[in-house]
C-alpha positions as CSV (number, residue, x, y, z in Angstrom):
1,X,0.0,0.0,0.0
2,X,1.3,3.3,-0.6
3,X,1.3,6.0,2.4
4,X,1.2,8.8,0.2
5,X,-1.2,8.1,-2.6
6,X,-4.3,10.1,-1.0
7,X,-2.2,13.4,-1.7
8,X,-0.8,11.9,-5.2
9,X,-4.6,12.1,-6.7
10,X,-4.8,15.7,-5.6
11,X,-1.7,17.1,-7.4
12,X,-3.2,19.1,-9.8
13,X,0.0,17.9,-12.6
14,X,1.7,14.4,-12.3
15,X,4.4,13.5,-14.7
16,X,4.8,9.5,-15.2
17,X,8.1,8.5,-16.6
18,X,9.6,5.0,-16.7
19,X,12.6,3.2,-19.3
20,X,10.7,2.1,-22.3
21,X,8.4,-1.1,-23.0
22,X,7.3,-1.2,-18.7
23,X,3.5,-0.3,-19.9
24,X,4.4,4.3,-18.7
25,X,1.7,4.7,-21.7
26,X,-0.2,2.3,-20.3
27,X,-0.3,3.6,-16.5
28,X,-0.5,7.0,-17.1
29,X,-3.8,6.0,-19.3
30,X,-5.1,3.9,-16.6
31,X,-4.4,6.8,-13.6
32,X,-6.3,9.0,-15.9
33,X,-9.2,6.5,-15.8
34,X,-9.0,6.3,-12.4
35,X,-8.9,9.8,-10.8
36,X,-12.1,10.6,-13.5
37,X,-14.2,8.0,-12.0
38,X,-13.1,10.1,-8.6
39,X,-14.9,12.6,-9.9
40,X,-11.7,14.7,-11.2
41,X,-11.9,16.2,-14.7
42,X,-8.8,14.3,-16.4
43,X,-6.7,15.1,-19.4
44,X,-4.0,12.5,-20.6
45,X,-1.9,14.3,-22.3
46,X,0.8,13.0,-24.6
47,X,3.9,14.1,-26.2
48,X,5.7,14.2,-29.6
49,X,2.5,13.7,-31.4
50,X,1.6,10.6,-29.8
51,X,-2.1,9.7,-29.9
52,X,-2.4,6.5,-27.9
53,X,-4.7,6.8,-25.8
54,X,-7.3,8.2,-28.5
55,X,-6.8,5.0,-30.7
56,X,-7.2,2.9,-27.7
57,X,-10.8,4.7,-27.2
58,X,-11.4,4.6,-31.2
59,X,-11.8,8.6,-30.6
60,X,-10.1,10.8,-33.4
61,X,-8.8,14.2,-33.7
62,X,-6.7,16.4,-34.5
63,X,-3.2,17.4,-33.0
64,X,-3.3,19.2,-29.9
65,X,-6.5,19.2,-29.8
66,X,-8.3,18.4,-26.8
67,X,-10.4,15.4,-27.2
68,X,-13.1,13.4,-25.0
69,X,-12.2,10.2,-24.2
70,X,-15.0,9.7,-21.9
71,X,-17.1,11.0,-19.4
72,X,-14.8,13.4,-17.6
73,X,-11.8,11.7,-19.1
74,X,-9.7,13.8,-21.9
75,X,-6.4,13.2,-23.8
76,X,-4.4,15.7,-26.0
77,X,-1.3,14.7,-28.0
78,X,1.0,17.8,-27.6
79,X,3.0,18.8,-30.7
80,X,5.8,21.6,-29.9
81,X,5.4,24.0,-32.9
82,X,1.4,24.2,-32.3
83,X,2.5,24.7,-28.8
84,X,4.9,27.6,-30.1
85,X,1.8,28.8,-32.6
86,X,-0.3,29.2,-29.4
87,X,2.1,30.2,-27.4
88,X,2.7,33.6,-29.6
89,X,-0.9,33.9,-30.4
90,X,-1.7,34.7,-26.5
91,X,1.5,36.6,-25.7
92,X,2.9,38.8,-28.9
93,X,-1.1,39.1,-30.7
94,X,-0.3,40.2,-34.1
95,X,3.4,40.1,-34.1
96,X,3.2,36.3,-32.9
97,X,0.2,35.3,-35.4
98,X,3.6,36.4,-37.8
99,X,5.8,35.1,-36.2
100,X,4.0,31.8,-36.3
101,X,3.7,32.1,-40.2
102,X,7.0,32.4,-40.7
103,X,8.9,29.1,-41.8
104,X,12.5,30.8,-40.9
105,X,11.6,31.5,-37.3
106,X,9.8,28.1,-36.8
107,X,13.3,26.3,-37.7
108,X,15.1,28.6,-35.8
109,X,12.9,28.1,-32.3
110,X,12.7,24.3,-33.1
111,X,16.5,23.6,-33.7
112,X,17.4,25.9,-30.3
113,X,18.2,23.1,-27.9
114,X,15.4,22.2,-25.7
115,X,13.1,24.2,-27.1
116,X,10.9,21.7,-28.0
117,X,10.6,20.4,-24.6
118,X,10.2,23.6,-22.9
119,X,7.0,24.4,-25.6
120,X,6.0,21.1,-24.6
121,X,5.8,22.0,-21.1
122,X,4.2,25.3,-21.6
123,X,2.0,23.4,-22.9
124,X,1.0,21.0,-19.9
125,X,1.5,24.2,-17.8
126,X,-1.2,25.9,-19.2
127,X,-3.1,22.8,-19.1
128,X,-2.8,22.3,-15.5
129,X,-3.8,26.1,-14.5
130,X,-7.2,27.2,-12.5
131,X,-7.6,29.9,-15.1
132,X,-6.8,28.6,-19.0
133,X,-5.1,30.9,-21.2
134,X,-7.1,29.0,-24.2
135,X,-9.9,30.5,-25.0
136,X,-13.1,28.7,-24.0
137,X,-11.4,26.2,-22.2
138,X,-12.7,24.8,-19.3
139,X,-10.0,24.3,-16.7
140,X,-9.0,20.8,-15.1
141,X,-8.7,19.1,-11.9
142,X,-5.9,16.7,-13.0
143,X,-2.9,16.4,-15.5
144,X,-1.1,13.5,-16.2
145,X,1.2,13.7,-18.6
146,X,2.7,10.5,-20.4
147,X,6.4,11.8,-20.1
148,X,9.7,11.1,-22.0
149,X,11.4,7.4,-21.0
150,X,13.5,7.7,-17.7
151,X,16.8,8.6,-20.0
152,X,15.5,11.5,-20.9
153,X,12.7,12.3,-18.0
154,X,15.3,14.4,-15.4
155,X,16.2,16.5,-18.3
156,X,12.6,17.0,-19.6
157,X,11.7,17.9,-16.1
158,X,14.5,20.2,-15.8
159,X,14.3,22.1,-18.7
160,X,12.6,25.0,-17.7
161,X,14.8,25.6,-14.7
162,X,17.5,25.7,-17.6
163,X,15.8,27.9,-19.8
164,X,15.2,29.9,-16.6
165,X,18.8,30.4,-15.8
166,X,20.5,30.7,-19.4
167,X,17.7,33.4,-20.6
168,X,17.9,35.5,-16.8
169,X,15.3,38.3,-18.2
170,X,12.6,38.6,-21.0
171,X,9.2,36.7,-21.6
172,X,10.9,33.4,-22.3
173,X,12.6,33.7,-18.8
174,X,9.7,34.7,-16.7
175,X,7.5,31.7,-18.5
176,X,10.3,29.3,-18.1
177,X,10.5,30.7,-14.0
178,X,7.1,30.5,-13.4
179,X,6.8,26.5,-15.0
180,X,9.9,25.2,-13.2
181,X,8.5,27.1,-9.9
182,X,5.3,24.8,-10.5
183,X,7.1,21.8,-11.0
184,X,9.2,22.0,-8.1
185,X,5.5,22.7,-6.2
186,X,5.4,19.2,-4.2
187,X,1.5,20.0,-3.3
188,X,0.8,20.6,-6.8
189,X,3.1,18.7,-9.4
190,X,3.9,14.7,-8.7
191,X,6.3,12.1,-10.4
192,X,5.2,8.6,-10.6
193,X,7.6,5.7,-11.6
194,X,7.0,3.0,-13.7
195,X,8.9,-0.4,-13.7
196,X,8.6,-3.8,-14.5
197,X,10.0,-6.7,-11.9
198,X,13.1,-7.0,-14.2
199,X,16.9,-6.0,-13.4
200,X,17.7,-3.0,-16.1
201,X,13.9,-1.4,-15.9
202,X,14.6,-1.4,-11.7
203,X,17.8,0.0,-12.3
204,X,16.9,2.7,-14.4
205,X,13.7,3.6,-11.6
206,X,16.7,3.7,-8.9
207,X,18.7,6.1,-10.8
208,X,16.2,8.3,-11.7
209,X,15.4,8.7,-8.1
210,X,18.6,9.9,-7.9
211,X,18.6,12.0,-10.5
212,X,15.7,13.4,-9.4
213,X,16.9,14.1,-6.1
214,X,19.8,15.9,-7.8
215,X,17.7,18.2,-9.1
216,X,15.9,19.0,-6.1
217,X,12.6,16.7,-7.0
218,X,11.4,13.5,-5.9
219,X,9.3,10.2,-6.8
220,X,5.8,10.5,-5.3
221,X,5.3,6.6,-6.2
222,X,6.8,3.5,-7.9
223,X,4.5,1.5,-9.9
224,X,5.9,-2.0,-10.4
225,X,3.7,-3.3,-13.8
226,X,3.4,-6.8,-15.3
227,X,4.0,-8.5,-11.8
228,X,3.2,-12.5,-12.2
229,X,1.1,-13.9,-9.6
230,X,1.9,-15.9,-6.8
231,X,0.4,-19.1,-7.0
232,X,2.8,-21.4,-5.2
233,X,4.6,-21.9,-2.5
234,X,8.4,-23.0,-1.8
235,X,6.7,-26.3,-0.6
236,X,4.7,-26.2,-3.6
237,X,8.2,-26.0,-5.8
238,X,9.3,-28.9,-4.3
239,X,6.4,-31.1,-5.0
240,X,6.1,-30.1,-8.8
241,X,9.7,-30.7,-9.4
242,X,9.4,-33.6,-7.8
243,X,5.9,-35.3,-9.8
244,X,8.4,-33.6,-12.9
245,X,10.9,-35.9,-12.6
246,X,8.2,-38.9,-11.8
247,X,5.7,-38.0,-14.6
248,X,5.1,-40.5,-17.4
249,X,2.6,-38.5,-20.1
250,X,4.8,-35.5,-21.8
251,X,1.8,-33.3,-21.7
252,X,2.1,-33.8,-17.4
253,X,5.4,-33.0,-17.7
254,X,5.8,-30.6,-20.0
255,X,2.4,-28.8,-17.9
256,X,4.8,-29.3,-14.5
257,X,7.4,-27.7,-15.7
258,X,5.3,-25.0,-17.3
259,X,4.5,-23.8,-13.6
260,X,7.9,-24.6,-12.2
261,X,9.4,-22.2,-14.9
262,X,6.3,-19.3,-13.6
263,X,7.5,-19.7,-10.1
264,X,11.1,-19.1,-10.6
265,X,10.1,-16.3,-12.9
266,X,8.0,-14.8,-9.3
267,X,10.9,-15.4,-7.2
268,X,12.9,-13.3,-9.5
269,X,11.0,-10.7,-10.0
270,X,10.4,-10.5,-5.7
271,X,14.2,-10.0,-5.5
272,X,13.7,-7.1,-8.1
273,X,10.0,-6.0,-6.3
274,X,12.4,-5.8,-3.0
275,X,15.0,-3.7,-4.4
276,X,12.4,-1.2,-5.0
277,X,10.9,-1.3,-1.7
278,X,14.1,-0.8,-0.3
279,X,14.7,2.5,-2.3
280,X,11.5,3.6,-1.9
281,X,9.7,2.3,1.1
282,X,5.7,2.7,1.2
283,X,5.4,4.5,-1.8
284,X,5.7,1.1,-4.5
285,X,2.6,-0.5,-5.7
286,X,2.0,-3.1,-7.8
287,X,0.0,-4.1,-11.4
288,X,-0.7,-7.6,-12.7
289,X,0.9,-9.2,-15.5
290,X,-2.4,-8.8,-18.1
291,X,-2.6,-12.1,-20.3
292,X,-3.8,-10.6,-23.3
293,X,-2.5,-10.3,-26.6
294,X,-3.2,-6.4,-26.8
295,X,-4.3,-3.8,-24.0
296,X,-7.6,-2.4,-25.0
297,X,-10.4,-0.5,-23.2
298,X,-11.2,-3.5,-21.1
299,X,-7.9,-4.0,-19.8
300,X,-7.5,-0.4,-19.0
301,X,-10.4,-0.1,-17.1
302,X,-9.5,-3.3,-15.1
303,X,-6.1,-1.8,-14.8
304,X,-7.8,1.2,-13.4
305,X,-9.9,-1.1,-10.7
306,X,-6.2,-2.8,-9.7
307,X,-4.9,1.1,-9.4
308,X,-7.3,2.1,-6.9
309,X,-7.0,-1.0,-4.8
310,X,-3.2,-0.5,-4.6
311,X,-3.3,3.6,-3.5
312,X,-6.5,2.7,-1.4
């Protein structure tokens, strides 16, 4: 059980990061699902064009567009140079709707280092605010934000804070302040983890605790996906290695050593499910392995039911 999940749901903004292929996509959809049948207006929003979650609902629209995925649950695939577009609509007016037209400056802006990243983030900033700067748009209770893979998720995180420092004065400096100010808000942005039972995926969760911690920011809670159940005991081990070696019929045997091979796999990933715990104790919870050949709507929503049992 985690000890400080009751706070995680009222973060207005959490970021969920985790090395690639551990199901971050997947969570981050499932959270969404889960804090909008709380009652919390939800948007999932993705990056680098990414639309996931809106083929996984069979819901089309355009980029960075906000779109409904159901009731009181939203996505929005985030695509920097829309991001930019807006950004110089609502602060420059008629200079920026120029500046927005013009190729030049868009491959200028987009090849500065980081840039991208820090439009993205103006982006889920605005997103996450009591008072919208899009016009129209109705404000939200939660963000979650499908972030970059764990190699890249400290410097994602940290880009405004850089952009704050290098630029010092002028609009790009004050925005870049004010995001990195609400990022290091502990009340209103969280971080959530996400890791398989497997060596390099635990790994890469541990140091990007630490990188984390670096930078002044820390991880609200580990989720530890695609855990295998439990279904056998040590004593249990014993007795189907030993009918193994005994069994006559190859589909007996080859069925015995079918659920010898799932046990050891368990007690493998509970040395890796400890090494977590150790790191970061009370806040790891955990996800079943889903047997299914894709993860649809279904397997979101019962995703979602296994979520709110483990922050309960």
């Amino acid at each position: 059980m985690l000890h400080q999940v009751p706070s995680l749901l009222q973060r207005r903004l959490i970021f969920v990061t985790g090395k690639g292929g551990v199901g971050k996509s997947t969570v981050a959809t499932a959270l969404g699902i889960l804090a909008a049948r709380r009652g919390l207006r939800t948007i999932v929003a993705e990056l680098g064009g990414n639309d996931r979650a809106q083929r996984t609902f069979e819901r089309h629209g355009e980029i960075s567009h906000e779109v409904e995925l159901a009731p009181g649950l939203f996505t929005i695939s985030i695509d920097p140079q829309q991001a930019m577009e807006e950004y110089l609509r609502l602060r420059i007016g008629a200079l920026g709707h120029a500046l927005s037209a013009s190729r030049v400056f868009h491959a200028f802006a987009m090849a500065t280092p980081g840039m991208r990243e820090l439009l993205s983030m103006g982006k889920i900033w605005e997103l996450a605010q009591f008072e919208r700067r899009t016009r129209d748009a109705a404000p939200y209770d939660l963000v979650v934000v499908d972030a970059p893979a764990t190699g890249h998720g400290v410097g994602f995180l940290q880009t405004p804070r850089t952009f704050a420092e290098i630029a010092r004065v002028g609009p790009i400096a004050a925005q870049a302040g004010r995001i990195s100010a609400t990022i290091a808000d502990r009340s209103f942005t969280g971080v959530v983890a996400v890791s398989t039972p497997e060596e390099m995926p635990v790994t890469e969760t541990l140091s990007l605790g630490e990188g984390l911690n670096r930078q002044q920011l820390a991880i609200d809670a580990v989720i530890l996906n695609e855990r295998y159940p439990d279904r056998f005991t040590a004593a249990d081990l014993a007795s189907i290695q030993a009918a193994t070696e005994g069994a006559g019929r190859p589909g007996v045997r080859a069925a015995l050593r079918a659920a010898s091979s799932q046990q050891r796999r368990c007690l493998a990933q509970a040395e890796q499910q400890q090494r977590l715990e150790q790191a970061f104790p009370g806040i790891v919870a955990q996800l079943p392995f889903v047997f299914s050949a894709s993860i649809g709507v279904a397997e979101l929503r019962q995703l979602a039911d296994q979520l709110g049992r483990a922050l309960a």
